[in-house]
PyMOL Python script that loads the backbone (N, CA, C, O; Angstrom):
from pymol import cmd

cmd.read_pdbstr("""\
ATOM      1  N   UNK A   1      -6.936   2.721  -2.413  1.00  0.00           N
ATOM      2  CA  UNK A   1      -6.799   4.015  -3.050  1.00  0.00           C
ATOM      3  C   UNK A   1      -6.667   3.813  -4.553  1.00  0.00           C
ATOM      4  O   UNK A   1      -6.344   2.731  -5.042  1.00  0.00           O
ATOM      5  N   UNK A   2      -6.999   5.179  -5.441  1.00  0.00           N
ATOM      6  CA  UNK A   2      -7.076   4.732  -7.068  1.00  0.00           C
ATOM      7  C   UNK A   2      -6.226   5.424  -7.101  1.00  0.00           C
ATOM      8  O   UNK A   2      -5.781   6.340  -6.410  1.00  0.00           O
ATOM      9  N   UNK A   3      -5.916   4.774  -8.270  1.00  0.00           N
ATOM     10  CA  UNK A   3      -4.428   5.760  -8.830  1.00  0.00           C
ATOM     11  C   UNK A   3      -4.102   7.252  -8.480  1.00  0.00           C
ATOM     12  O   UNK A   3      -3.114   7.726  -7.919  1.00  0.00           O
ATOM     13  N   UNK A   4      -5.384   7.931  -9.048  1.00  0.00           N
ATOM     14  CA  UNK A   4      -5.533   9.237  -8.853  1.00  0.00           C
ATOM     15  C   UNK A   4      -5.081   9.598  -7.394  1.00  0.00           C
ATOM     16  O   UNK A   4      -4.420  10.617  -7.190  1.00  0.00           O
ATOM     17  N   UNK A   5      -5.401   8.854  -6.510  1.00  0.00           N
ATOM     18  CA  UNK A   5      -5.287   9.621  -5.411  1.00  0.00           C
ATOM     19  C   UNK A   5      -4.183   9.229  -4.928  1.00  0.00           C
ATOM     20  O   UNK A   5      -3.720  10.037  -4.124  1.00  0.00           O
ATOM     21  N   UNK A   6      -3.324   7.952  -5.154  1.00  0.00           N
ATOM     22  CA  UNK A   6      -2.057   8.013  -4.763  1.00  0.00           C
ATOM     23  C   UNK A   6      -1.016   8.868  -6.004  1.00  0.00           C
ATOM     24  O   UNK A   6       0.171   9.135  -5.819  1.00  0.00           O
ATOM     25  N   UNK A   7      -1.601   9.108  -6.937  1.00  0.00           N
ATOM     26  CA  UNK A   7      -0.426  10.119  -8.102  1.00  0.00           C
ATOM     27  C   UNK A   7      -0.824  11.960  -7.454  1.00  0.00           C
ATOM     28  O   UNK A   7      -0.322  12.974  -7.940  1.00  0.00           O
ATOM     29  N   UNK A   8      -1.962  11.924  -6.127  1.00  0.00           N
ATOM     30  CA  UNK A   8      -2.349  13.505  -5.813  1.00  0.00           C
ATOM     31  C   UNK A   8      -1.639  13.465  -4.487  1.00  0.00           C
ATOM     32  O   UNK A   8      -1.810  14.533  -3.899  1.00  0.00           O
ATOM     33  N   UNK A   9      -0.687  12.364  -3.608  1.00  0.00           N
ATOM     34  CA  UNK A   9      -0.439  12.621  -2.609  1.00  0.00           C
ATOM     35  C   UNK A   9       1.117  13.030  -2.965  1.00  0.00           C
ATOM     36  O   UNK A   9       1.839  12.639  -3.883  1.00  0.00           O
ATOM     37  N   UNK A  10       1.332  13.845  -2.032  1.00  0.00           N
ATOM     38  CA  UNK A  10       3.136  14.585  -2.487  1.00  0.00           C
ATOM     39  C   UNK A  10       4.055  13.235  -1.869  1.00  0.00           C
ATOM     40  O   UNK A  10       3.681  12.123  -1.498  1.00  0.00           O
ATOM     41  N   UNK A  11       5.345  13.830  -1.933  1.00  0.00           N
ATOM     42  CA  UNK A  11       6.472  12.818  -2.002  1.00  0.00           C
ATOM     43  C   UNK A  11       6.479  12.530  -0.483  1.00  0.00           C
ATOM     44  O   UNK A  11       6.840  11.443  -0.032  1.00  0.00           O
ATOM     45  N   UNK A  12       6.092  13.486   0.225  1.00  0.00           N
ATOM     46  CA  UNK A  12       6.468  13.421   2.264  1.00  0.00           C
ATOM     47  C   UNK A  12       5.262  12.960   2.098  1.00  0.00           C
ATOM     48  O   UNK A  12       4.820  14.107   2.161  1.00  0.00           O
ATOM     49  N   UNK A  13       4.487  12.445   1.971  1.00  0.00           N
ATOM     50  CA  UNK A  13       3.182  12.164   2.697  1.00  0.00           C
ATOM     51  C   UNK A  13       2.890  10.557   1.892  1.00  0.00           C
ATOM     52  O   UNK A  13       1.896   9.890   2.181  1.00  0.00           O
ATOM     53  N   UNK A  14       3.856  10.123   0.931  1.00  0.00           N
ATOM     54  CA  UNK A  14       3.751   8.452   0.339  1.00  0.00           C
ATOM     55  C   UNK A  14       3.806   7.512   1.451  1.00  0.00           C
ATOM     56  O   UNK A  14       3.109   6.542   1.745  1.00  0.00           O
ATOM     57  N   UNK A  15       5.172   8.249   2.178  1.00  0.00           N
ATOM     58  CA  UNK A  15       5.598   7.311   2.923  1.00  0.00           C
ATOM     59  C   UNK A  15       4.936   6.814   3.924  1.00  0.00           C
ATOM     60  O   UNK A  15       4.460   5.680   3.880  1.00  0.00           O
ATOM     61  N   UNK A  16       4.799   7.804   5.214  1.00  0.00           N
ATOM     62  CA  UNK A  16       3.621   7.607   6.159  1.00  0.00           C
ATOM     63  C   UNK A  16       2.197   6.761   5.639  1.00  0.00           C
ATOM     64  O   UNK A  16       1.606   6.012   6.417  1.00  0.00           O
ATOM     65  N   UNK A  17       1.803   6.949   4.442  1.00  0.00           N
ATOM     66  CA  UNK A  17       1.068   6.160   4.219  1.00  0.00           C
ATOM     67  C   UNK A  17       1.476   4.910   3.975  1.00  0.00           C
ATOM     68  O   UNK A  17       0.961   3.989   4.608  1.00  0.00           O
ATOM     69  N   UNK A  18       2.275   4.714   3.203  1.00  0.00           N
ATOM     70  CA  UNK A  18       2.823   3.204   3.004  1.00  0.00           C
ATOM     71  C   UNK A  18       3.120   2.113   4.568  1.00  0.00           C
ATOM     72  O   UNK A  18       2.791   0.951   4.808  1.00  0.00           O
ATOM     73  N   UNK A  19       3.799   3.040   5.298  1.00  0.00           N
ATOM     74  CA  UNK A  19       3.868   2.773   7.113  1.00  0.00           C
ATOM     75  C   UNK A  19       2.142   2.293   7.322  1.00  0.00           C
ATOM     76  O   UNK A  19       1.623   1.199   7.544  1.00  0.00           O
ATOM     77  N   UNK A  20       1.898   2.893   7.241  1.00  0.00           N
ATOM     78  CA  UNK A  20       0.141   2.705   7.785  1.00  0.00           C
ATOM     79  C   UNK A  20      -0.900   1.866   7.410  1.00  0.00           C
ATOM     80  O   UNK A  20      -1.870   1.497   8.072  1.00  0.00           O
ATOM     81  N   UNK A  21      -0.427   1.489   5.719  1.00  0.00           N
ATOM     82  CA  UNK A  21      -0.830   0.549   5.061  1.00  0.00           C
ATOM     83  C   UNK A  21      -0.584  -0.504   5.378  1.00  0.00           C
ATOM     84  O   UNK A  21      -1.431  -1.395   5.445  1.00  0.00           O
ATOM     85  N   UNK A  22       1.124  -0.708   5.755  1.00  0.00           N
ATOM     86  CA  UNK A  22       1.516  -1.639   5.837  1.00  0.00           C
ATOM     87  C   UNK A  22       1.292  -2.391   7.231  1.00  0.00           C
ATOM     88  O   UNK A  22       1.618  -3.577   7.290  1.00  0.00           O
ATOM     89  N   UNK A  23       0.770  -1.782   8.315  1.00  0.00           N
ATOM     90  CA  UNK A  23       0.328  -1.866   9.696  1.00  0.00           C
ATOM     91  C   UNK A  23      -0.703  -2.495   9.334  1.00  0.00           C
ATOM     92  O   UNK A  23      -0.932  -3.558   9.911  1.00  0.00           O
ATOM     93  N   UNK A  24      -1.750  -1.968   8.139  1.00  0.00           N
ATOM     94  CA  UNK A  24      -3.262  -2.735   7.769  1.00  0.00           C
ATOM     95  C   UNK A  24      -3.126  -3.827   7.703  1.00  0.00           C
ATOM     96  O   UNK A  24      -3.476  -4.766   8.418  1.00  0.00           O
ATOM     97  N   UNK A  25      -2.547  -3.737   6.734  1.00  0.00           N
ATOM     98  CA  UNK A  25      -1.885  -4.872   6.106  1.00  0.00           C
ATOM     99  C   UNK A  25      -1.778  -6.279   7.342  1.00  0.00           C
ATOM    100  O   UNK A  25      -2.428  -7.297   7.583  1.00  0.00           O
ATOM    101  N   UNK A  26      -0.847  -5.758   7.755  1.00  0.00           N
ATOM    102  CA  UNK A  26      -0.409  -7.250   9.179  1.00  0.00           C
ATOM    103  C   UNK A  26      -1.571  -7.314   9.876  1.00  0.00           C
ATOM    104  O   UNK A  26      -1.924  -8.459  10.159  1.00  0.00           O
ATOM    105  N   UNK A  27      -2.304  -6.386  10.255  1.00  0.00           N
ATOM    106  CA  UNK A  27      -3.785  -6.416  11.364  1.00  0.00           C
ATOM    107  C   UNK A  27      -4.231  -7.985  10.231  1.00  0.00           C
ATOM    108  O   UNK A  27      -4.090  -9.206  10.287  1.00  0.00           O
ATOM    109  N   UNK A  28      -4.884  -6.831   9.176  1.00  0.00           N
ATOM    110  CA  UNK A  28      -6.327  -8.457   8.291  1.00  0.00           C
ATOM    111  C   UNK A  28      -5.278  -9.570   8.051  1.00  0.00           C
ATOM    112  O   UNK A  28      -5.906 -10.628   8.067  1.00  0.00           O
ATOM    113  N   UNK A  29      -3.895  -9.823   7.824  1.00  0.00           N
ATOM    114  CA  UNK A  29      -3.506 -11.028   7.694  1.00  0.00           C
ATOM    115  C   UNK A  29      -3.927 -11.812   9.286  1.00  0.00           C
ATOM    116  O   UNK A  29      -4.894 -12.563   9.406  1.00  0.00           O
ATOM    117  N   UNK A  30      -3.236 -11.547  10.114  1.00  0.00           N
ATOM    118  CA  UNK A  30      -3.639 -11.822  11.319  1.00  0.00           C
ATOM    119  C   UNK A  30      -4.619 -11.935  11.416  1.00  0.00           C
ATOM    120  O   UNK A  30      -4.899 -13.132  11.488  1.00  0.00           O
ATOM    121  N   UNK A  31      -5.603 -11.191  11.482  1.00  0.00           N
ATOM    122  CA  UNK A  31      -7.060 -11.302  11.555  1.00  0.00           C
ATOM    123  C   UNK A  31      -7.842 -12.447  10.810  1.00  0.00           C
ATOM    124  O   UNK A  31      -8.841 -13.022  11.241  1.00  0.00           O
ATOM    125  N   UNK A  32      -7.206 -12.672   9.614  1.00  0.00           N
ATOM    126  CA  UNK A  32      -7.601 -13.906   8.868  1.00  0.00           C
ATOM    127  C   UNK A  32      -6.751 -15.281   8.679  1.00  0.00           C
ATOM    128  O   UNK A  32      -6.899 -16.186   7.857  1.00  0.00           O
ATOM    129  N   UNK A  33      -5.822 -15.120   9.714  1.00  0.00           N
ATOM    130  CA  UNK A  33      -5.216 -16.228   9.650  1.00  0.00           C
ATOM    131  C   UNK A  33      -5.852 -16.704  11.658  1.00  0.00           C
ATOM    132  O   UNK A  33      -5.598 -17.815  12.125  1.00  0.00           O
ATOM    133  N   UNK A  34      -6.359 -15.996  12.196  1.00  0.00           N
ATOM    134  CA  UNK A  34      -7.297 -16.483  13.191  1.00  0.00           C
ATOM    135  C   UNK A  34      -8.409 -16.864  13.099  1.00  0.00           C
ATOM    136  O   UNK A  34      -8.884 -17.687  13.881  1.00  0.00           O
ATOM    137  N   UNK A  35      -9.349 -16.103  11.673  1.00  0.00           N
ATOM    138  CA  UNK A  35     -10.573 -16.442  11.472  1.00  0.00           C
ATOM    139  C   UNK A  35     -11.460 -15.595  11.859  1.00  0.00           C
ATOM    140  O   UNK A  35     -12.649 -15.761  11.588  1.00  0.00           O
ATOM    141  N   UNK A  36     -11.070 -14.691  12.462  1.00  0.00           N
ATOM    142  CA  UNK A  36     -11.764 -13.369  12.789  1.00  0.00           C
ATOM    143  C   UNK A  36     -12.028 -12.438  11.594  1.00  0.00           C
ATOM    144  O   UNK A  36     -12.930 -11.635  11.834  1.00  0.00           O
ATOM    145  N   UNK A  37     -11.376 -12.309  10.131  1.00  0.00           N
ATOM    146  CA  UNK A  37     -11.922 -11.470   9.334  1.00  0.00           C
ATOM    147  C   UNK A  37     -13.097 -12.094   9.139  1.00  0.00           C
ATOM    148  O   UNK A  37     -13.399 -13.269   9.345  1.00  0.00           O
ATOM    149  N   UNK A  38     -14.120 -10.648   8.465  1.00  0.00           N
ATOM    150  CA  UNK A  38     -15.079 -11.428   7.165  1.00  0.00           C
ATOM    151  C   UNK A  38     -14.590 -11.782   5.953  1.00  0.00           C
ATOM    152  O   UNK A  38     -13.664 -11.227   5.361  1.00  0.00           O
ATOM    153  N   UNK A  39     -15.367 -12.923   5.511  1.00  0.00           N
ATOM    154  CA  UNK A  39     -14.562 -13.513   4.339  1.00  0.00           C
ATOM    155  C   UNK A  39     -15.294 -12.682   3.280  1.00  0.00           C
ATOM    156  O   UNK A  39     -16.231 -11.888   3.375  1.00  0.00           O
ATOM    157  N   UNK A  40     -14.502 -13.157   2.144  1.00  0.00           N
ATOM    158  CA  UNK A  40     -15.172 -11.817   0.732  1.00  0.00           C
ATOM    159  C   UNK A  40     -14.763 -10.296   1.341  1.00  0.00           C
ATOM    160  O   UNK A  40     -15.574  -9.481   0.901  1.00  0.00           O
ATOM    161  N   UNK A  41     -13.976  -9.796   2.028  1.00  0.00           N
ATOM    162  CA  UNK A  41     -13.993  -8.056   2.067  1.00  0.00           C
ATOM    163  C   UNK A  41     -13.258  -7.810   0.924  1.00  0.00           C
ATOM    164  O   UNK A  41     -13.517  -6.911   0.124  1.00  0.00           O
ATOM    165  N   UNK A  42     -12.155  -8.759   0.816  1.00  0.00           N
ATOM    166  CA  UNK A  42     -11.241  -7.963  -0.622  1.00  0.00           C
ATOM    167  C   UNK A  42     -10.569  -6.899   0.052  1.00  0.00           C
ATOM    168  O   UNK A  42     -10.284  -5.892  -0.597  1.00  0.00           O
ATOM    169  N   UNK A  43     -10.253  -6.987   1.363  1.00  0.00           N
ATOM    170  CA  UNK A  43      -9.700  -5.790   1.821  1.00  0.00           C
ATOM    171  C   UNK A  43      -7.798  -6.293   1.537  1.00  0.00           C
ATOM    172  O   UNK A  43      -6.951  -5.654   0.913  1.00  0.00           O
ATOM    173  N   UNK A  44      -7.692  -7.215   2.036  1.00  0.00           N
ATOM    174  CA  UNK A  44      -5.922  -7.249   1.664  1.00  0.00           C
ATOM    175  C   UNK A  44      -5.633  -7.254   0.362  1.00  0.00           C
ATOM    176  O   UNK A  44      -4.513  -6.891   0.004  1.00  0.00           O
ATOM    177  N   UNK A  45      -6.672  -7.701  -0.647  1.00  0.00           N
ATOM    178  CA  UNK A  45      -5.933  -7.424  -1.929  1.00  0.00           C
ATOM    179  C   UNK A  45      -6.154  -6.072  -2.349  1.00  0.00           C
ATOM    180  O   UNK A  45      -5.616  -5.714  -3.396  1.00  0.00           O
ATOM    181  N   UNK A  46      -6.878  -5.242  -1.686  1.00  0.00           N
ATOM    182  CA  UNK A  46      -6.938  -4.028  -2.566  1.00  0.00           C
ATOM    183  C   UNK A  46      -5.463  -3.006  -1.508  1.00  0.00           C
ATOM    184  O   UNK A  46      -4.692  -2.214  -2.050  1.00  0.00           O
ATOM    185  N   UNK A  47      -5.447  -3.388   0.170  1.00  0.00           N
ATOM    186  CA  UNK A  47      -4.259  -2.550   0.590  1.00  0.00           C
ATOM    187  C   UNK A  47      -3.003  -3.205  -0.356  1.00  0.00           C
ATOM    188  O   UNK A  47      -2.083  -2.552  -0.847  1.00  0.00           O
ATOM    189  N   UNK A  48      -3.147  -4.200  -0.438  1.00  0.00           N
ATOM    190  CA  UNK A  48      -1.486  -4.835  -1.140  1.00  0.00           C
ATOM    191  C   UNK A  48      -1.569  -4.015  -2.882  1.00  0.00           C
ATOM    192  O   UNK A  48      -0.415  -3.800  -3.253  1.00  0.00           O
ATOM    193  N   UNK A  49      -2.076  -3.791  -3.395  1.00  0.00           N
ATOM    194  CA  UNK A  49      -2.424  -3.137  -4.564  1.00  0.00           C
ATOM    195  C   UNK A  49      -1.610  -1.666  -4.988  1.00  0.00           C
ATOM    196  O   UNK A  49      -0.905  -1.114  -5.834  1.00  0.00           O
ATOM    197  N   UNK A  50      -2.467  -1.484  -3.396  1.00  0.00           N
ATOM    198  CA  UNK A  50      -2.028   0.382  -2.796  1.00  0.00           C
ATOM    199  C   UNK A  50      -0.827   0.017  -2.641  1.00  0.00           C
ATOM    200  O   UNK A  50      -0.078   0.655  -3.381  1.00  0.00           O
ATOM    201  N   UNK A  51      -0.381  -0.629  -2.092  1.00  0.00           N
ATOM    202  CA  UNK A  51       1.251  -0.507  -1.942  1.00  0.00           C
ATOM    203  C   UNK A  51       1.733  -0.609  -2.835  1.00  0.00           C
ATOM    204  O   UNK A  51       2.752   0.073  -2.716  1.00  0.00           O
ATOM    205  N   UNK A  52       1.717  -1.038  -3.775  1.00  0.00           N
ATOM    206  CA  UNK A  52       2.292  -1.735  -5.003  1.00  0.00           C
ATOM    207  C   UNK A  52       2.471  -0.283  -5.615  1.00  0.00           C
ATOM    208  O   UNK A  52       3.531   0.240  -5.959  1.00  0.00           O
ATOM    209  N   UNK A  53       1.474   0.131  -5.661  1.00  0.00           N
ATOM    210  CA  UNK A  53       1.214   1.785  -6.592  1.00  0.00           C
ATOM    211  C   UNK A  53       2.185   2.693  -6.212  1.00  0.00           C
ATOM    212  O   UNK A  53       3.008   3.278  -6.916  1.00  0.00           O
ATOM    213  N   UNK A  54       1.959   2.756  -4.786  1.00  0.00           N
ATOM    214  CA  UNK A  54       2.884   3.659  -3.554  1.00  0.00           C
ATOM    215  C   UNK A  54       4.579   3.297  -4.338  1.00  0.00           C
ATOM    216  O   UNK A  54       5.301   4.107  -4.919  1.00  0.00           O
ATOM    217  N   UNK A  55       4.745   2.328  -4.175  1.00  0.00           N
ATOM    218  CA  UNK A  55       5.756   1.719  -4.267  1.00  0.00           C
ATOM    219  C   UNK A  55       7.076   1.596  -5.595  1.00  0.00           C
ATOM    220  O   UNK A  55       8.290   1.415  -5.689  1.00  0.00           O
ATOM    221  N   UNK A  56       5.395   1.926  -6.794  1.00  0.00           N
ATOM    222  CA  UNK A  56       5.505   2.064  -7.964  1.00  0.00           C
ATOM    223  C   UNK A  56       6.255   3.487  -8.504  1.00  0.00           C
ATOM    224  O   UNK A  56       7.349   3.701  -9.027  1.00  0.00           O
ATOM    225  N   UNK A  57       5.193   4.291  -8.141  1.00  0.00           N
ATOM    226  CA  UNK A  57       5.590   5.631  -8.285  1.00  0.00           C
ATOM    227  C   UNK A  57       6.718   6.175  -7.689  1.00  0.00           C
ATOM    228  O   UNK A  57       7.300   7.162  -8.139  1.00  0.00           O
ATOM    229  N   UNK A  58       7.107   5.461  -6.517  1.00  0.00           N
ATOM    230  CA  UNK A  58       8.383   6.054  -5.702  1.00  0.00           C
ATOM    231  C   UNK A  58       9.987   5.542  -6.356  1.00  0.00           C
ATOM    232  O   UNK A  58      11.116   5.959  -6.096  1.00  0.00           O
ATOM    233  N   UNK A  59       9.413   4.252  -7.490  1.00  0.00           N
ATOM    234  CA  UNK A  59      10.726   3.831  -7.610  1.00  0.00           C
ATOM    235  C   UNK A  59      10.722   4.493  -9.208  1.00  0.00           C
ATOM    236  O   UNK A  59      11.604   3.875  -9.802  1.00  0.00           O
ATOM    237  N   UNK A  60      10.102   5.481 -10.133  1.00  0.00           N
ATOM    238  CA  UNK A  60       9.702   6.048 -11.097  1.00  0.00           C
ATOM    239  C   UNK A  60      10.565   7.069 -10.836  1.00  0.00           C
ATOM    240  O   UNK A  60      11.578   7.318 -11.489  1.00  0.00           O
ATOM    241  N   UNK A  61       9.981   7.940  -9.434  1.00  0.00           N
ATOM    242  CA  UNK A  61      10.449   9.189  -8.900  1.00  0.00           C
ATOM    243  C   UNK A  61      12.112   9.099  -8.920  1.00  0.00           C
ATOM    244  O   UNK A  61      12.816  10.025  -9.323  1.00  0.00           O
ATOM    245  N   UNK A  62      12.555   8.002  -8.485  1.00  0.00           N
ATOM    246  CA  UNK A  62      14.025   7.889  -7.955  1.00  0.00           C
ATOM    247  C   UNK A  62      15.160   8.356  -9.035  1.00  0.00           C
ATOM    248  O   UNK A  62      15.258   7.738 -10.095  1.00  0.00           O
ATOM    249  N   UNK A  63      15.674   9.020  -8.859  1.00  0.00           N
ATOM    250  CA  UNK A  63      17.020   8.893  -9.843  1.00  0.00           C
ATOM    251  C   UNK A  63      17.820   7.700 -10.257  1.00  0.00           C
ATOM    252  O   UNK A  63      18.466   7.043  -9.441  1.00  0.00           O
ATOM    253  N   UNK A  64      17.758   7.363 -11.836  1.00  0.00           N
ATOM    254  CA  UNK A  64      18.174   6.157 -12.247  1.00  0.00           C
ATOM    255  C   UNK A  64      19.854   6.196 -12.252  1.00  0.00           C
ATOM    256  O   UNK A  64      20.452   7.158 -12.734  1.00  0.00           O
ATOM    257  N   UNK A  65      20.686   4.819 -11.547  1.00  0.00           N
ATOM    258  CA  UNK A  65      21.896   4.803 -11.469  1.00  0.00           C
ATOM    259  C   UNK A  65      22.654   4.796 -13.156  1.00  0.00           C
ATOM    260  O   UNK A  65      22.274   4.007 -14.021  1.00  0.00           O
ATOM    261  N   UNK A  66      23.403   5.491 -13.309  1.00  0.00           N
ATOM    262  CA  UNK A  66      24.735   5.002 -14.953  1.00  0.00           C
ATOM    263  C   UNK A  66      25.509   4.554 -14.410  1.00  0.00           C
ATOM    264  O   UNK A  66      26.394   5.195 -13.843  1.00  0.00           O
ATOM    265  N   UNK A  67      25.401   3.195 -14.420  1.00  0.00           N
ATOM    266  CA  UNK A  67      26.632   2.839 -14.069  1.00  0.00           C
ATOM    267  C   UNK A  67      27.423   2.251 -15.970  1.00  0.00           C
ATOM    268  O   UNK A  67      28.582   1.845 -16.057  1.00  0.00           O
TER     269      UNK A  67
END
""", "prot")
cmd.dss("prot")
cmd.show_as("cartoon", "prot")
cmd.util.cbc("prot")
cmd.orient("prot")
């Protein structure tokens, strides 16, 4: 996902995605730690990316502690 479209998804709907990503996520590791992916997809570095973003924006959103 590009920025845009993870800065157009609302605050209830990050999460479930991040869940779902993160399910991707374990499938192609697995999948390529058997040898069953295709090589060159670039698919885990671009879901790990998305998370990162997901992840990004949610800790932006958060209310910062004074301590």
């Amino acid at each position: 996902m590009k920025r845009n479209e993870v800065m157009g998804l609302a605050a209830a709907d990050r999460e479930p995605k991040l869940l779902e990503l993160r399910a991707e996520l374990m499938k192609l590791r697995s999948q390529a730690s058997t040898g069953t992916a295709q090589k060159g997809s670039g698919q885990i570095r671009a879901i790990k990316r998305t998370i990162a973003r997901i992840m990004t924006l949610q800790r932006a959103e958060e209310p910062t502690r004074n301590e």
